[in-house]
C-alpha positions in Angstrom: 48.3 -124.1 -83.7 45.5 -123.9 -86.0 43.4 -126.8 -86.6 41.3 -129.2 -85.1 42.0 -131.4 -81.9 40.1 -135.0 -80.8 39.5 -134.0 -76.8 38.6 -137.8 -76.6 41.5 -139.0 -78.1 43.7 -137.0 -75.8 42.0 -137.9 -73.1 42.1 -141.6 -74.0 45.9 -141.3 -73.9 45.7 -140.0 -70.8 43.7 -142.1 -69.0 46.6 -144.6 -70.8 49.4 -143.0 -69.6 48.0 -142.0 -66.1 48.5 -138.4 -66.5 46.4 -135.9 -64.5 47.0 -132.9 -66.4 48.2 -132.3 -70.3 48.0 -129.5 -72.1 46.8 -130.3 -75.8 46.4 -126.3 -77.3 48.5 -123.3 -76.7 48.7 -119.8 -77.9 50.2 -116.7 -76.5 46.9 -115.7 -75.3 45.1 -119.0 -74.5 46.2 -122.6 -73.4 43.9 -125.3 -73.7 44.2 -128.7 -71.2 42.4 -131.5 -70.0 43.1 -131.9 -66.0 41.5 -135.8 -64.8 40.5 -136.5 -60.6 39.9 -139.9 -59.7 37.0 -140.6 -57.8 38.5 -139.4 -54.2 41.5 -137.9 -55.1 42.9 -134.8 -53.1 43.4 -131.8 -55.7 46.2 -130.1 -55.0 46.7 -127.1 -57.1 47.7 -123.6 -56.6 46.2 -120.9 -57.8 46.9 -119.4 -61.3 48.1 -116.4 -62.4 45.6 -116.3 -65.1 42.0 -116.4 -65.3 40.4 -119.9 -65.5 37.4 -122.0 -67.2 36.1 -125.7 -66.3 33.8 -127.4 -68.7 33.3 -130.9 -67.0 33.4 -133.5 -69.5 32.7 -136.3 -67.2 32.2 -136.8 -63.2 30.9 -135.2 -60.5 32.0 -133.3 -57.4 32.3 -130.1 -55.8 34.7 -127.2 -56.8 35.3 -124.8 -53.9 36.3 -121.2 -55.3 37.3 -118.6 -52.8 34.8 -119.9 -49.7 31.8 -121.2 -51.8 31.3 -124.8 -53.2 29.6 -125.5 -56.3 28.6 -128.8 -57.3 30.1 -129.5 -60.7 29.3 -132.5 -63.6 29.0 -133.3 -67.1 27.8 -129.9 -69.0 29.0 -127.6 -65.6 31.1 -124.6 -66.9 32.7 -122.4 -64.4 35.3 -119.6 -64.1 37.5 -118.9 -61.6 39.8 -115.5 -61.5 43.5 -115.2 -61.9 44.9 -115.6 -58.2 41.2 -116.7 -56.6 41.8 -120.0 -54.1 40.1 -123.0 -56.1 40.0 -126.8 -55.7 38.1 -129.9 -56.8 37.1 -132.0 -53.5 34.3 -135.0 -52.7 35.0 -136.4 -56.0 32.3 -139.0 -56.5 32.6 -140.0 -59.7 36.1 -139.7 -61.7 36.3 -136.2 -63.3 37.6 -134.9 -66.5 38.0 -131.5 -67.3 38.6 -129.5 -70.1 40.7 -126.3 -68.6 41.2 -122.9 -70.5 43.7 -120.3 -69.3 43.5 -116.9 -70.7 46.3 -115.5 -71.4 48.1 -119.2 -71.7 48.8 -120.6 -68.4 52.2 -119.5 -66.6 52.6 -116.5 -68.6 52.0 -114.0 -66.2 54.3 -114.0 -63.3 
């Protein structure tokens, strides 16, 4: 894809829709999503076999990666390596993410 995407469009839809997670840019070396957490939700995902970046749109709460929480809100960018234990938790305010993989998620086995 080359161009140019409206992140708050997309995540308009989702919020829509009621999605938590859609991916809106892909590449063999880089995916692009937006992953949403209600206020109080339980996140329940695995880690990746790729390297990771947040960049909190909107929200706040606490992202645990390996043993260490770091409190995370609007402007908060954080990276979290390929195969390294990570999870949102004492969501306080609904969050929305904008998640990059590199290389594109579910590439790598």
């Amino acid at each position: 894809m080359i161009g140019v995407l409206d992140v708050e469009r997309q995540t308009e839809e989702m919020r829509r829709a009621g999605e938590r997670w859609r991916e809106i840019m892909r590449t063999s070396d880089l995916s692009v999503g937006v992953y949403r957490l209600a206020k109080g939700a339980d996140d329940t995902q695995a880690p990746h076999t790729e390297d990771e970046v947040y960049y909190v749109l909107a929200g706040c709460g606490v992202l645990r990666i390996g043993g260490s929480d770091h409190p995370v809100g609007p402007g908060s960018l954080a990276f979290v390596p390929a195969r390294v234990e990570h999870r949102f938790h004492d969501i306080t305010a609904d969050l929305e993410l904008l998640v990059f993989f590199a290389p594109a998620e579910g590439s790598r086995a």
